[in-house]
C-alpha positions in Angstrom: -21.4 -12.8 -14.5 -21.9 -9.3 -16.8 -20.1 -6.7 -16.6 -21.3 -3.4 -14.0 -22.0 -0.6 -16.4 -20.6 2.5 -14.7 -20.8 5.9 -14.6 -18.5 8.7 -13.7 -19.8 11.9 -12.2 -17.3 14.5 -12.7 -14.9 14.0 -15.5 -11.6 15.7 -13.9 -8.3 14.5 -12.9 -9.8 11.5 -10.4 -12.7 11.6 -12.6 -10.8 10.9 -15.6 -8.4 8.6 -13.7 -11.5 6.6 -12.8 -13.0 6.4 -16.4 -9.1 5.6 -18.2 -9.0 2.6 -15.6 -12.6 1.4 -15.9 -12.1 0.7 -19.4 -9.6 -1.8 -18.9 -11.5 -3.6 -16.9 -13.5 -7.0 -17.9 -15.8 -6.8 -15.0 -16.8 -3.3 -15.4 -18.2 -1.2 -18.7 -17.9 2.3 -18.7 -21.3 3.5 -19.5 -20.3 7.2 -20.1 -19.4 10.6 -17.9 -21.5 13.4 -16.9 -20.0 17.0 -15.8 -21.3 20.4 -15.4 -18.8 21.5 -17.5 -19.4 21.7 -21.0 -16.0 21.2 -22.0 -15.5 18.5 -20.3 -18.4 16.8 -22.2 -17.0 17.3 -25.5 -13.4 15.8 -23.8 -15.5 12.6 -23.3 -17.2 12.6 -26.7 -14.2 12.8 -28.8 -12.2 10.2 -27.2 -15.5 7.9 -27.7 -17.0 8.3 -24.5 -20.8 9.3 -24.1 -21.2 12.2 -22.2 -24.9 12.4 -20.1 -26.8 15.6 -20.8 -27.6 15.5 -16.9 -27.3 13.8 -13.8 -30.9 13.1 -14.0 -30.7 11.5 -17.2 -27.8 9.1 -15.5 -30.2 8.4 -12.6 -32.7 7.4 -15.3 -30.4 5.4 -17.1 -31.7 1.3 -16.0 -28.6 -0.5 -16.8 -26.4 1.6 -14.9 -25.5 0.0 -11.6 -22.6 1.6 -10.6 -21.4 5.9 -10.1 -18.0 7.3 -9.1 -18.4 10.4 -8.0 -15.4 12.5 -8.6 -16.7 16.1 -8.2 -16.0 19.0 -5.6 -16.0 17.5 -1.6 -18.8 19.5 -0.7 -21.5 17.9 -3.4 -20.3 14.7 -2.6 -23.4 14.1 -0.1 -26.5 15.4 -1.7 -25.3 13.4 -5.2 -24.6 10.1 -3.1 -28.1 10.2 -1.9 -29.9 11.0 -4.9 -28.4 7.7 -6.4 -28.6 5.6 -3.8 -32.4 6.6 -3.7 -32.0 5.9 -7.5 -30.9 2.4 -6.9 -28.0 3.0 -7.7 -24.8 1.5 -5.7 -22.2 4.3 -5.3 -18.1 4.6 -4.7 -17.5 8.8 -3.4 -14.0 10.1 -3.8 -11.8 11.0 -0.6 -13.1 12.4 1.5 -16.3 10.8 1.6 -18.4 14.1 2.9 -17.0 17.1 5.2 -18.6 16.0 8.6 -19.8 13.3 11.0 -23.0 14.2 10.7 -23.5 14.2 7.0 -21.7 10.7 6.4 -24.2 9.6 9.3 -27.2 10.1 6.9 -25.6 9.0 3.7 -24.8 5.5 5.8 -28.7 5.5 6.8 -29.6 6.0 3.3 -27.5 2.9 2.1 -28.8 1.0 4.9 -32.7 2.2 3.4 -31.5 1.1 0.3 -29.9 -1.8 0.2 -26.9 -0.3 -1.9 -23.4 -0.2 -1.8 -21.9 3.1 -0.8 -18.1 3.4 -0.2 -15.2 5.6 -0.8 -12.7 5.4 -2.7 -9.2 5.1 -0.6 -6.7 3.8 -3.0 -4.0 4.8 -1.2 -4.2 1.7 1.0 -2.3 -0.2 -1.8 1.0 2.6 -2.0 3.5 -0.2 -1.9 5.7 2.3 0.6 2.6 1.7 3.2 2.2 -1.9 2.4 6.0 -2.0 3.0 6.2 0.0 6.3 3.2 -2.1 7.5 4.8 -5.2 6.7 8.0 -4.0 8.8 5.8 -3.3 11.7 3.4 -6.9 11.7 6.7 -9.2 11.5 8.2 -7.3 14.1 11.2 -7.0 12.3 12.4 -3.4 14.4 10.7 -4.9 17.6 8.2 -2.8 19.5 7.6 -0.2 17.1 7.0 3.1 19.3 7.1 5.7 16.6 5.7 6.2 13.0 6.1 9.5 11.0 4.5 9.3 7.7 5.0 12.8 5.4 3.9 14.0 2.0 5.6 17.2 1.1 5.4 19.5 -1.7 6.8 23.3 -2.5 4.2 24.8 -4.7 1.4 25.6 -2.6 -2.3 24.3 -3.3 -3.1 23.6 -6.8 -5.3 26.9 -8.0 -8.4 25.2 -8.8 -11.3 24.5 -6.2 -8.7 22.7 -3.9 -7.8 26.1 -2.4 -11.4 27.2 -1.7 -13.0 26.4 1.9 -16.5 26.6 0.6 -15.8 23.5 -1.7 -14.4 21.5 1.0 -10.5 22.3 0.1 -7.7 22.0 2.2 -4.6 19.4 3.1 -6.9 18.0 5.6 -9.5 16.7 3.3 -7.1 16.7 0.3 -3.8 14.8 1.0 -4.8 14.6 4.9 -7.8 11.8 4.4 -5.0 9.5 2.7 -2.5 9.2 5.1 -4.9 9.6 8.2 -6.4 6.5 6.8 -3.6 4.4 6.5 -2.7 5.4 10.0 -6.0 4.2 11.5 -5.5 0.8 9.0 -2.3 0.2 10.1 -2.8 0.6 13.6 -6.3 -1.4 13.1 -6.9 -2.9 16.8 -5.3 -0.3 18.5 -7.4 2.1 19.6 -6.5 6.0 19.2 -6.6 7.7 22.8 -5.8 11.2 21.3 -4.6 13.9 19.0 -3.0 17.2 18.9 -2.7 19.4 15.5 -1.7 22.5 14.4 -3.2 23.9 10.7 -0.8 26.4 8.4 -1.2 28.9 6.4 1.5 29.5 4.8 0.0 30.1 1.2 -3.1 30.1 1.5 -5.6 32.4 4.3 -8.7 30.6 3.2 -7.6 27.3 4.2 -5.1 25.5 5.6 -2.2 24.5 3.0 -0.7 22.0 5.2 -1.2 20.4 9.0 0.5 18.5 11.2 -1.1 16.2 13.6 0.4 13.7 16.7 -1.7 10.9 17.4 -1.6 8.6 20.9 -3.1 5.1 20.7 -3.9 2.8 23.7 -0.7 0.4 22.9 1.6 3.9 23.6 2.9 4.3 20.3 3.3 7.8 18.7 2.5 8.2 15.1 3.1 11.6 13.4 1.3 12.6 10.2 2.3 15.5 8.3 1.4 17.3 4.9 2.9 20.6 3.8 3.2 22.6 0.9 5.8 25.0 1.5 8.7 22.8 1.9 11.8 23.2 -0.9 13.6 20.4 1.0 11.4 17.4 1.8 12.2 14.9 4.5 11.6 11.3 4.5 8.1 10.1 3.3 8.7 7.4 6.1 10.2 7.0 9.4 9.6 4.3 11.6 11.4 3.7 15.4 11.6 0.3 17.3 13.0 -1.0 19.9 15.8 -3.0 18.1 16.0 -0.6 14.5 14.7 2.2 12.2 13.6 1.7 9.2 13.5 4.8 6.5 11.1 5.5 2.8 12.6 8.3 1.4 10.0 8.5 -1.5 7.5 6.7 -2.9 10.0 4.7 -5.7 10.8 3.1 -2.0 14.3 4.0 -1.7 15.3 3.6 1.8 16.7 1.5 4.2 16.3 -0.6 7.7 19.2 -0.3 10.5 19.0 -3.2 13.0 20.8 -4.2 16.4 22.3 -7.6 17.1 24.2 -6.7 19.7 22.6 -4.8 22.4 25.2 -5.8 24.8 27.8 -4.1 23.7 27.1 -0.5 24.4 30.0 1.0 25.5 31.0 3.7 23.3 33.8 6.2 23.2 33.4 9.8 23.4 33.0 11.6 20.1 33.6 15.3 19.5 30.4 17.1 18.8 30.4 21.2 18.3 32.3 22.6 20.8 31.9 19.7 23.3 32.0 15.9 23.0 29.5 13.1 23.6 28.9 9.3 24.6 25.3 9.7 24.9 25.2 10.6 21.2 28.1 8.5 19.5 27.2 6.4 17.1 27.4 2.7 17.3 29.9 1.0 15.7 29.6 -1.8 12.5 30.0 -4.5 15.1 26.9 -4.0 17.0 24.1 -2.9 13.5 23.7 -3.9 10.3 21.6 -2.3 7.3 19.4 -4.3 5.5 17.3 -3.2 2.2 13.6 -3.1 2.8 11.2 -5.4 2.0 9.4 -4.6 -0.7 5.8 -5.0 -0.9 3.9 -4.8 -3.7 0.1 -3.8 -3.7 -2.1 -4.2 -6.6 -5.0 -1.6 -6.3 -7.1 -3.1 -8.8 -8.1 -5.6 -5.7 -10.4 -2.2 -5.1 -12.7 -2.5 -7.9 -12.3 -6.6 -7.7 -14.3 -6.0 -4.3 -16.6 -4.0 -5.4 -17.2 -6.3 -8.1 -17.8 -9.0 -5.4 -19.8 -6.7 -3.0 -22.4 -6.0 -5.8 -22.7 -9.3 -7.2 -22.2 -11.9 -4.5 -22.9 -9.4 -1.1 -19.1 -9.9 -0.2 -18.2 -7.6 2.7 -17.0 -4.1 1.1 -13.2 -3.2 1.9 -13.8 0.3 2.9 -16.1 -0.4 5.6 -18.3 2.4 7.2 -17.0 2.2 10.3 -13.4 3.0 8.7 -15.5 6.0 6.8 -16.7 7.5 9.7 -13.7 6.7 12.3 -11.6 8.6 9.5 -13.8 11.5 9.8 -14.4 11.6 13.3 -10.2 12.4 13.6 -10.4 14.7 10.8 -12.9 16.7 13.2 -10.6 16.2 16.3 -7.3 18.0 14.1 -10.0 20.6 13.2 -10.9 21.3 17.1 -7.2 20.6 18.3 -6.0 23.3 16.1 -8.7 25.7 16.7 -8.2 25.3 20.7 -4.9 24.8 20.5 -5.7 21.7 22.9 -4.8 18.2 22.8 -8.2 16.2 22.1 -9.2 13.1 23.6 -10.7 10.3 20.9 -13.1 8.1 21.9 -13.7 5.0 19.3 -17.8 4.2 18.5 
């Protein structure tokens, strides 16, 4: 079957990402990039690339089947539609549209159309997830009742349109919409009872520059997710706790660790000095009763993205990035909105 001629909307950092990657791929043919920016047109043309005088003039384009759109959050809605309504099938970069309501009638649109609409959540093949996941499914630390899952930086927001509220910036829709996503993924069957977040603002007044945000799902386990951009010292990208281990990612090169017990009757411990008193409670356990083990590496291949969407568009296979993932993702993104704004825990109710 041909190629799917593409086109990218927005020629960026994703945008470019998206265009370097599309044209090492057999099943896809990069058609060419459009931008508002000038500049960014005459980037495309001298590496080769054609560069679309406007969108309308991509919408008009018959063989193209295909548009990323990689611009700012907040145009990601009206741009989806107009292609959809163009015939035209249609992968948005995270986040997918800045409310409920708006993804709600770009998912009636694609339904009216007939076209594929997605979004494009790559992070779903970071081999530290696919890893931690792995962990949890095989039951290798027991009942897992604890997951804290970080991304921390020290230099604030980038200073581009990431920092500006009224083009949909933020760590909630920026680095947030990753990791909330591979929570609800990884806890896929589990339904999420509630959350309770706090937004800083740390460097940054317009919008928040980092969160942190404490989900409850209906099985009882706790999973922390936590972005900041403030932090000179940054803690584990991963930490996991079950009833017989922990198991630790300190970074995304997946350098880290699992500590498991095979001895859980031998508990007795002797007391250890700790500050100016001493402890049993807290002593550690000795080499008799754990053992460390490396982690087990998982390796993702992210291509399998645009291999779907290859398959969705030519043989109606079922897309990865379901709506119902889409809009569940957004519907918490609105509950750490309202929890921080309240200061309340809010209850989540699954569709």
């Amino acid at each position: 079957m041909k190629p799917i001629r593409t086109v990218v909307v927005g020629y960026g950092g994703m945008g470019g990402w998206h265009a370097d990657r599309l044209l090492k791929m057999e099943k896809f043919e990069l058609a060419g990039v459009w931008d508002i920016d000038p500049a960014r047109l005459d980037a495309a043309r001298e590496r080769g690339i054609r560069a679309y005088g406007s969108f309308e003039e991509v919408l008009g384009d018959e063989t193209v089947e295909l548009l990323v759109i990689a611009t700012w959050n907040d145009v990601h809605k009206p741009l989806c539609i107009a292609a959809m309504r163009a015939g035209k099938n249609v992968i948005s970069e995270k986040p997918v549209t800045l409310s409920v309501a708006d993804l709600d009638e770009m998912i009636a649109v694609s339904k009216e159309t007939g076209r594929l609409f997605t979004v494009h959540q790559n992070r779903r093949w970071d081999e530290d997830y696919l890893t931690m996941r792995a962990i949890a499914e095989e039951n290798r630390l027991g009942k897992v009742f604890r997951i804290e899952s970080r991304v921390q930086g020290s230099r604030g927001i980038p200073g581009d349109w990431r920092k500006e509220a009224g083009h949909g910036g933020g760590m909630v829709y920026d680095w947030g919409v990753h990791l909330l996503d591979q929570a609800l993924t990884f806890c896929d069957g589990d339904p999420l009872c509630s959350v309770y977040a706090h937004l800083t603002h740390i460097t940054n007044d317009e919008c928040d520059d980092g969160f942190v945000c404490e989900m409850r799902f209906l099985s009882g386990l706790r999973y922390m997710v936590e972005v900041s951009t403030n932090n000179f010292i940054s803690l584990p990208r991963w930490y996991i706790l079950g009833e017989n281990g922990s198991a630790v990612v300190e970074d995304w090169d997946l350098n880290g660790r699992m500590t498991l017990v095979h001895n859980w009757d031998k508990i007795d411990s002797v007391p250890v000095k700790a500050g100016t008193g001493i402890t049993k409670t807290m002593a550690p356990r000795t080499d008799e009763t754990i053992h460390d083990e490396p982690l087990p590496a998982v390796h993702g291949r992210w291509e399998q993205y645009y291999d779907n969407i290859y398959d969705v568009i030519r043989s109606g296979a079922a897309q990865t990035v379901t709506h119902r993932q889409m809009r569940r993702c957004l519907k918490l993104i609105e509950a750490i909105f309202r929890s921080a704004e309240t200061e309340q825990v809010i209850a989540f109710t699954e569709d």
